[in-house]
PASEKE-575023 format. One line per field, with one value per atom (N, C-alpha, C): residue in three letters; atom name; x, y, z. Coordinates in Angstrom, 3 decimals, padded with zeros to 6 digits. Example, Ala and Ser with C-alpha at 12.3 -4.5 7.8 and 13.67 -1.06 7.14 Angstrom:
type: c(ALA, ALA, ALA, SER, SER, SER)
atom: c(N, CA, C, N, CA, C)
X: c(013.190, 012.300, 013.200, 012.850, 013.670, 012.900)
Y: c(-005.690, -004.500, -003.300, -002.250, -001.060, 000.030)
Z: c(007.800, 007.800, 007.800, 007.080, 007.140, 007.870)
This chain:
type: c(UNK, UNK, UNK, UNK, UNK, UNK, UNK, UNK, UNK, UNK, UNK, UNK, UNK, UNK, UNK, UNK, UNK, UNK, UNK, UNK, UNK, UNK, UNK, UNK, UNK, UNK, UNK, UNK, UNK, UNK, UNK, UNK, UNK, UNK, UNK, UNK, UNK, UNK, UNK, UNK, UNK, UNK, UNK, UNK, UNK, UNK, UNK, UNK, UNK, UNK, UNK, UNK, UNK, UNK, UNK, UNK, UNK, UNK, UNK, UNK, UNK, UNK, UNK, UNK, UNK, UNK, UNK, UNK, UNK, UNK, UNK, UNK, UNK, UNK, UNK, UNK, UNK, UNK, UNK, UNK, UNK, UNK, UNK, UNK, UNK, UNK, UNK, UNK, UNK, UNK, UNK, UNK, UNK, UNK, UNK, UNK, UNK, UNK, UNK, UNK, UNK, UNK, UNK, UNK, UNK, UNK, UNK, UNK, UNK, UNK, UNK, UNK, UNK, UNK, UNK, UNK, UNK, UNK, UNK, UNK, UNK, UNK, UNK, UNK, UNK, UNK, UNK, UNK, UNK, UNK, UNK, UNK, UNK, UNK, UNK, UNK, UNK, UNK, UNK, UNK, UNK, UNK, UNK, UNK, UNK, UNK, UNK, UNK, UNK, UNK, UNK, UNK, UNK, UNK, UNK, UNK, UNK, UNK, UNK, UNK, UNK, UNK, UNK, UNK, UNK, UNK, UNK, UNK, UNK, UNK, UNK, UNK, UNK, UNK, UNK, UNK, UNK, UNK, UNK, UNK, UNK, UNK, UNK, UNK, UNK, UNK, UNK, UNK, UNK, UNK, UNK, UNK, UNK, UNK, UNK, UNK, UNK, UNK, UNK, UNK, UNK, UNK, UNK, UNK, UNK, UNK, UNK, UNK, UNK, UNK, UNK, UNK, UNK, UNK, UNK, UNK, UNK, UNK, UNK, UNK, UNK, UNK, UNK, UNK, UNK, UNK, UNK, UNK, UNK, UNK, UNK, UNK, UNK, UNK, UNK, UNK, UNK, UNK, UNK, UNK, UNK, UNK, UNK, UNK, UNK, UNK, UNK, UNK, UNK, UNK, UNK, UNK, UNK, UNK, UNK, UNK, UNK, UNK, UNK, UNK, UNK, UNK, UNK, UNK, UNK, UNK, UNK, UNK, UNK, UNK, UNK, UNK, UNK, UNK, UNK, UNK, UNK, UNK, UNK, UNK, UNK, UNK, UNK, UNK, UNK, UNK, UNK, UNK, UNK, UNK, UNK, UNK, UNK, UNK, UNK, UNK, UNK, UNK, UNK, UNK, UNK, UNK, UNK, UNK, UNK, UNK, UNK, UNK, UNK, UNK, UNK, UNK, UNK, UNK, UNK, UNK, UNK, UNK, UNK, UNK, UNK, UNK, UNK, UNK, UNK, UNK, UNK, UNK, UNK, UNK, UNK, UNK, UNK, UNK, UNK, UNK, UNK, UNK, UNK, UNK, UNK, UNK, UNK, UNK, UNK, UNK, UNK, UNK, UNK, UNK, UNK, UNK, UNK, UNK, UNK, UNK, UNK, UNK, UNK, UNK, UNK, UNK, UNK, UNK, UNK, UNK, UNK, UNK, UNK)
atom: c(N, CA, C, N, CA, C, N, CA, C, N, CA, C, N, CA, C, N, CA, C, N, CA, C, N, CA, C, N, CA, C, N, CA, C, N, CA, C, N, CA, C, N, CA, C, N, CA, C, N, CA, C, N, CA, C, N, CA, C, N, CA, C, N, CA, C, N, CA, C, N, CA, C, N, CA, C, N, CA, C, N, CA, C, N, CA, C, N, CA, C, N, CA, C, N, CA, C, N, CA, C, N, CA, C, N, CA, C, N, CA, C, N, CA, C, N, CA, C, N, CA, C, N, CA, C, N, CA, C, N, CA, C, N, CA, C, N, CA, C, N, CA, C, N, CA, C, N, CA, C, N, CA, C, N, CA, C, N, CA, C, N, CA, C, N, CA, C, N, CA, C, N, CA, C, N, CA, C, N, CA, C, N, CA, C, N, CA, C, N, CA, C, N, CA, C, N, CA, C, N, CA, C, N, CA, C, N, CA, C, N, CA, C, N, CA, C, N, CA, C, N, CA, C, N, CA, C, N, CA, C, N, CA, C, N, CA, C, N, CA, C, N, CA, C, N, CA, C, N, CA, C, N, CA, C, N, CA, C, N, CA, C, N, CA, C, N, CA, C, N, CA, C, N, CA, C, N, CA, C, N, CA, C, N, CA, C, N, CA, C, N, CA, C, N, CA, C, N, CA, C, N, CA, C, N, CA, C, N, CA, C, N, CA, C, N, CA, C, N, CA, C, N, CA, C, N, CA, C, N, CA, C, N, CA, C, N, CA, C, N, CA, C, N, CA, C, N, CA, C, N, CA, C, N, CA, C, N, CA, C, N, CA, C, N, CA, C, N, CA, C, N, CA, C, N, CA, C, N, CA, C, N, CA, C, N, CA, C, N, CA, C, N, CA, C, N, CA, C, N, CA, C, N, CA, C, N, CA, C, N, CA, C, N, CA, C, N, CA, C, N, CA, C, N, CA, C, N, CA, C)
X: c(050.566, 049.878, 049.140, 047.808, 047.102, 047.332, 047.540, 047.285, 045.555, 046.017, 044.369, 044.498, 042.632, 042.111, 041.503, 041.657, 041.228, 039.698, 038.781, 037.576, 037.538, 036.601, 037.104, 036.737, 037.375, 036.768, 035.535, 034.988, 033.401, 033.308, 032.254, 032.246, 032.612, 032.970, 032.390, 031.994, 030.997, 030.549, 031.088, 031.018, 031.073, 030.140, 029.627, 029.007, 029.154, 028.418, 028.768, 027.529, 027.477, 026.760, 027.863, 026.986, 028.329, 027.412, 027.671, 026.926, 027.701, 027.127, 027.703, 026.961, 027.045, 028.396, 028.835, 030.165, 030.386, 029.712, 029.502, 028.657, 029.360, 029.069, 029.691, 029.910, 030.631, 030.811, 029.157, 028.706, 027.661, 026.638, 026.557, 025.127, 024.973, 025.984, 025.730, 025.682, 025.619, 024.901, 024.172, 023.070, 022.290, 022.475, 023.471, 023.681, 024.862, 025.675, 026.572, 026.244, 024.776, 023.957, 023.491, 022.962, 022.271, 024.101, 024.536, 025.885, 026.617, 026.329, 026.432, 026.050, 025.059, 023.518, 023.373, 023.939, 024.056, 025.236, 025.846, 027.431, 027.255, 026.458, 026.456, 025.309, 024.026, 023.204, 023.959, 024.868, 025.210, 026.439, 027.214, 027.955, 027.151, 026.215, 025.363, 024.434, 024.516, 023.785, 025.004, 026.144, 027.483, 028.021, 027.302, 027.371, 028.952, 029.177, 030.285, 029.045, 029.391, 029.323, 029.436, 030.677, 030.970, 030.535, 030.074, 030.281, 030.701, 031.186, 031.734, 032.446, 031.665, 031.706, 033.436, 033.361, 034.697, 034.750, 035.176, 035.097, 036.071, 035.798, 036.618, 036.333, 037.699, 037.349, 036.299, 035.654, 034.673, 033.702, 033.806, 032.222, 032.579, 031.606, 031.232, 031.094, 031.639, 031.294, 030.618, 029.746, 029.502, 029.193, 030.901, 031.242, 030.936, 030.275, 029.902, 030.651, 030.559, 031.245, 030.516, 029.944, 029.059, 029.665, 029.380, 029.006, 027.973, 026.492, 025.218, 024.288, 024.666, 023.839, 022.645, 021.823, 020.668, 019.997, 020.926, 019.979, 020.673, 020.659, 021.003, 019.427, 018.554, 017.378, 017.427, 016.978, 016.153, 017.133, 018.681, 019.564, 019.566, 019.563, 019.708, 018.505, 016.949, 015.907, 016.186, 016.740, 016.643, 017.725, 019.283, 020.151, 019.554, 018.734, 018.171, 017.316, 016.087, 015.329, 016.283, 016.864, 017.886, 018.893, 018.960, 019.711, 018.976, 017.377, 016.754, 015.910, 015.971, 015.349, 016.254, 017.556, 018.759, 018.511, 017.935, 018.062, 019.602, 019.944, 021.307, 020.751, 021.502, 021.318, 022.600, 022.223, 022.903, 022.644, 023.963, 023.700, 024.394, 024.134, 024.353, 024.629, 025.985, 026.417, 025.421, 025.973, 025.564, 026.293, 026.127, 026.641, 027.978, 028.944, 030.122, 030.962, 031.012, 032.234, 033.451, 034.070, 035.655, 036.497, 036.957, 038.267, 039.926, 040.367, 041.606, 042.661, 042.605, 043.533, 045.296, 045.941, 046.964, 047.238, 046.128, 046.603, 046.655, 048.158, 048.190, 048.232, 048.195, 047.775, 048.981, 048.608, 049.667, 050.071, 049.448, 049.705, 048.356, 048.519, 047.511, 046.978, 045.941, 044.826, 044.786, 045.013, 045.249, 043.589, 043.792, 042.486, 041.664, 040.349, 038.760, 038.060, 037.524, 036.667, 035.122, 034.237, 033.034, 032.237, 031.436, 030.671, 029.620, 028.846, 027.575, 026.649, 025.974, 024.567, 023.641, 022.452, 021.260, 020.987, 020.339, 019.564, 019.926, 019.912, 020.313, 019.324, 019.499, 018.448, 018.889, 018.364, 018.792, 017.025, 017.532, 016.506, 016.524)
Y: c(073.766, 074.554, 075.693, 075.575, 076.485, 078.067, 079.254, 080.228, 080.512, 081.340, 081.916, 082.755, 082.444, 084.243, 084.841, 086.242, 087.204, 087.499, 087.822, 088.022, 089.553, 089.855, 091.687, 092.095, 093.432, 094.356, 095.216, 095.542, 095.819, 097.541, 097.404, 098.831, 099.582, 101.098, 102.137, 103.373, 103.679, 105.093, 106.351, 107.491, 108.724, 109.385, 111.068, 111.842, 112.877, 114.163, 115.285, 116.151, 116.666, 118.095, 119.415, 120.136, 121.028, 122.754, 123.659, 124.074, 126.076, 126.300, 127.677, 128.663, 129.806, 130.348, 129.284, 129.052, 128.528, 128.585, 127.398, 128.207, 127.623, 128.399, 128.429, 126.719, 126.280, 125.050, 125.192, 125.800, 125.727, 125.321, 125.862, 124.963, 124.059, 122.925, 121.505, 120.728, 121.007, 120.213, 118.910, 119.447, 118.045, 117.335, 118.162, 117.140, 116.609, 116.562, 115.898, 114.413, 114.773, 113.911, 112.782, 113.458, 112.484, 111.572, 112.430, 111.399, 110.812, 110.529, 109.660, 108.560, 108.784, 108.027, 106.639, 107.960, 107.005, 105.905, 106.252, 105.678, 104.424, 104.584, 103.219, 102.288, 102.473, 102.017, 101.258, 101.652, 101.031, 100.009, 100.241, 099.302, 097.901, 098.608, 097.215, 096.330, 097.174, 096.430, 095.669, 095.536, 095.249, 095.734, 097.231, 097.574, 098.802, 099.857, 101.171, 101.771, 103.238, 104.430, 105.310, 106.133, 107.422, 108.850, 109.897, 110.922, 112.185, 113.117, 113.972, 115.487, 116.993, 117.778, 118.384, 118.399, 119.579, 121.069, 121.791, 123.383, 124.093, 124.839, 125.537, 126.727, 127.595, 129.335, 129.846, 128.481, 129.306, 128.451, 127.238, 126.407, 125.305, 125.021, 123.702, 122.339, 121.494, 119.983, 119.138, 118.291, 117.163, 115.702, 115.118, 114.159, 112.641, 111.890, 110.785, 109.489, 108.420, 107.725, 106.124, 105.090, 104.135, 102.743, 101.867, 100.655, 100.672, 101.150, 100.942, 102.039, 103.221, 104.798, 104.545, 103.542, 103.422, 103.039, 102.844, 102.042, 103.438, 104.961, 106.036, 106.948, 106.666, 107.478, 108.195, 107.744, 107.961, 109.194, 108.986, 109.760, 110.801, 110.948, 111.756, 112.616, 112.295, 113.052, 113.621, 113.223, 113.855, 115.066, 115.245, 115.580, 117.292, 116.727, 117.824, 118.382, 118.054, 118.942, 119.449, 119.097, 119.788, 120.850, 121.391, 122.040, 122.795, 122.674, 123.666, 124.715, 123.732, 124.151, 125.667, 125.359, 126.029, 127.738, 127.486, 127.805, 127.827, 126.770, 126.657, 126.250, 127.140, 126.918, 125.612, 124.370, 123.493, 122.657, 122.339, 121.191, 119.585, 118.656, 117.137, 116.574, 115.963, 115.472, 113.820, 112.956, 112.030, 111.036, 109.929, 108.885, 108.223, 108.385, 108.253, 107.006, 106.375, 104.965, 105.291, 105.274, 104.941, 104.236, 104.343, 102.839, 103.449, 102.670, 102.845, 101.897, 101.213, 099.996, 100.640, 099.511, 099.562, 100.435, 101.343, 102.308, 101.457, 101.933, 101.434, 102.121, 102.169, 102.981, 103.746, 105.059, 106.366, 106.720, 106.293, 106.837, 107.585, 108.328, 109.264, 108.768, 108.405, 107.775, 108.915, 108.461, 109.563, 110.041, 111.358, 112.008, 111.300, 111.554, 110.865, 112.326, 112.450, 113.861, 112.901, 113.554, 112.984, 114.142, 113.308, 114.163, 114.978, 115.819, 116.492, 115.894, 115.004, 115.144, 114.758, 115.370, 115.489, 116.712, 117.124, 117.814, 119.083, 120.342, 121.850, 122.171, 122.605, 123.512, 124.720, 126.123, 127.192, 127.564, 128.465, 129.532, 130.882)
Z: c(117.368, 118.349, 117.650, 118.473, 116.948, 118.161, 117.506, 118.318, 118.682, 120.090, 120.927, 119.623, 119.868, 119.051, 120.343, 119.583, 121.075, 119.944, 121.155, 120.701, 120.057, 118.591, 118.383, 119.559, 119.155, 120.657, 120.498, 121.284, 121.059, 119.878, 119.445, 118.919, 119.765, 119.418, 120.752, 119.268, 119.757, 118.890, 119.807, 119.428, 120.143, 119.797, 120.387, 119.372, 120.543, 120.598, 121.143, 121.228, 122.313, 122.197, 122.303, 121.526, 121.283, 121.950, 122.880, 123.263, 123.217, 122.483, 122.256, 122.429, 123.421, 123.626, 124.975, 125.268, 126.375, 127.638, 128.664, 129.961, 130.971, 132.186, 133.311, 133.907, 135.042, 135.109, 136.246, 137.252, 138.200, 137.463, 136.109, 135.209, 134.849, 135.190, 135.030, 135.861, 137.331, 138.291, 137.569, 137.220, 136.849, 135.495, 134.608, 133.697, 133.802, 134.926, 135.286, 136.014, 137.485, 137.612, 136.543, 135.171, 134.470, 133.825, 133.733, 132.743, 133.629, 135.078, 136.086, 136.356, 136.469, 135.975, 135.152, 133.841, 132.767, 132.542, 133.241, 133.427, 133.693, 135.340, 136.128, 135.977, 135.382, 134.302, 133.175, 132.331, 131.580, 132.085, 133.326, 133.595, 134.320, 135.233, 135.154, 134.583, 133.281, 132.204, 131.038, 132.065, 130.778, 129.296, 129.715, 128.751, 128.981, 127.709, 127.851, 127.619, 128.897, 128.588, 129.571, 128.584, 129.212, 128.656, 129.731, 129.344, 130.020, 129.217, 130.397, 129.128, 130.528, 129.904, 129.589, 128.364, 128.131, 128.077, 128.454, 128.426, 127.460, 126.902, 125.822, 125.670, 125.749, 125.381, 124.852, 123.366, 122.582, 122.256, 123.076, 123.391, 124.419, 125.003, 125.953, 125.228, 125.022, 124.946, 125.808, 125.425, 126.481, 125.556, 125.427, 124.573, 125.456, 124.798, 125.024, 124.335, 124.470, 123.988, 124.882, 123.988, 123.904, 122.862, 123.780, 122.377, 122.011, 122.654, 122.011, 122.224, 120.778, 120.296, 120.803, 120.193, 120.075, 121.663, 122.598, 123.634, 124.370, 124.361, 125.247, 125.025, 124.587, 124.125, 124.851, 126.126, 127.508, 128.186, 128.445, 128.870, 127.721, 126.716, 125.736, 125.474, 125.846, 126.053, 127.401, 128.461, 129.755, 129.723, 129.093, 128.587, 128.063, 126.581, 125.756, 126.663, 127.613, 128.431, 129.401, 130.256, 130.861, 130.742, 128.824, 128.760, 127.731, 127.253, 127.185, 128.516, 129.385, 130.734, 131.228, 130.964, 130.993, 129.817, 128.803, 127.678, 127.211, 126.998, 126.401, 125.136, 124.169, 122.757, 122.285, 121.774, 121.340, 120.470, 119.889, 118.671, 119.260, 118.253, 118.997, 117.384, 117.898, 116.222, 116.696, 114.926, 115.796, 115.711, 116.080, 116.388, 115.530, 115.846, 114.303, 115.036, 114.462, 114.881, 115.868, 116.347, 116.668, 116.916, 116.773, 116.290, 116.109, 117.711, 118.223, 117.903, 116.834, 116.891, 117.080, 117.992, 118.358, 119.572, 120.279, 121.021, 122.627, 123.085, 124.335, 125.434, 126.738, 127.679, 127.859, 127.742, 128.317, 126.505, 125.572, 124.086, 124.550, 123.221, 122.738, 121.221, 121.541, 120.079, 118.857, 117.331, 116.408, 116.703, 116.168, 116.614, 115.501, 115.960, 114.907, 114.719, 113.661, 113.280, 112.730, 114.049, 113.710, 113.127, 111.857, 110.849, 111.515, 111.677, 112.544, 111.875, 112.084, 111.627, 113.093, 112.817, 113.819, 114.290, 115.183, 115.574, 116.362, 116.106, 116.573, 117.176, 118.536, 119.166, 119.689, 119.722, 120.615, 121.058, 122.217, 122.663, 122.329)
């Protein structure tokens, strides 16, 4: 009896905007909209993607997480005007692998440290 193979499991990249000094939760109305957006766009295109803001004493996150970097352009130009419109000064790492092997639901995944590279903006 030959064993099933399970098919790999899909990439997923992450990457981040990282937005300092911290800002209020009322200023993301619409980039909560767009990472909504983007959510259900990519589920009916069979694709992953999530995103969603984190808040922190001494900056704002808005961590993403994708199987396919390259096909978020469009959300990621709407994203950056939206949060210069704001004048929120921010940086956006970019796109770094992740890879959870073995993690099962209700564990906690060893943490991943993604490198910064790409593009800084402030006002």
């Amino acid at each position: 009896m030959v064993p099933k193979q399970r098919p790999p499991p899909p990439e997923s990249w992450a990457y981040a905007y990282q937005l300092n000094p911290p800002q209020p939760e009322p200023r993301f109305a619409k980039v909560k909209m767009l990472l909504r957006r983007a959510r259900l766009a990519a589920q009916r295109d069979g694709r992953r993607w999530t995103g969603q803001i984190v808040k922190d004493a001494r900056i704002t996150h808005i961590l993403v997480v994708t199987d396919a970097p390259h096909e978020v352009r469009a959300v990621d130009r709407a994203i950056d005007a939206e949060l210069k419109r704001l004048k929120m000064g921010f940086a956006i790492t970019g796109p770094a692998r992740v890879s959870l092997p073995g993690v099962t639901p209700g564990r906690r995944a060893p943490r991943t440290s993604a490198r910064s590279v790409g593009r800084s903006h402030s006002t």
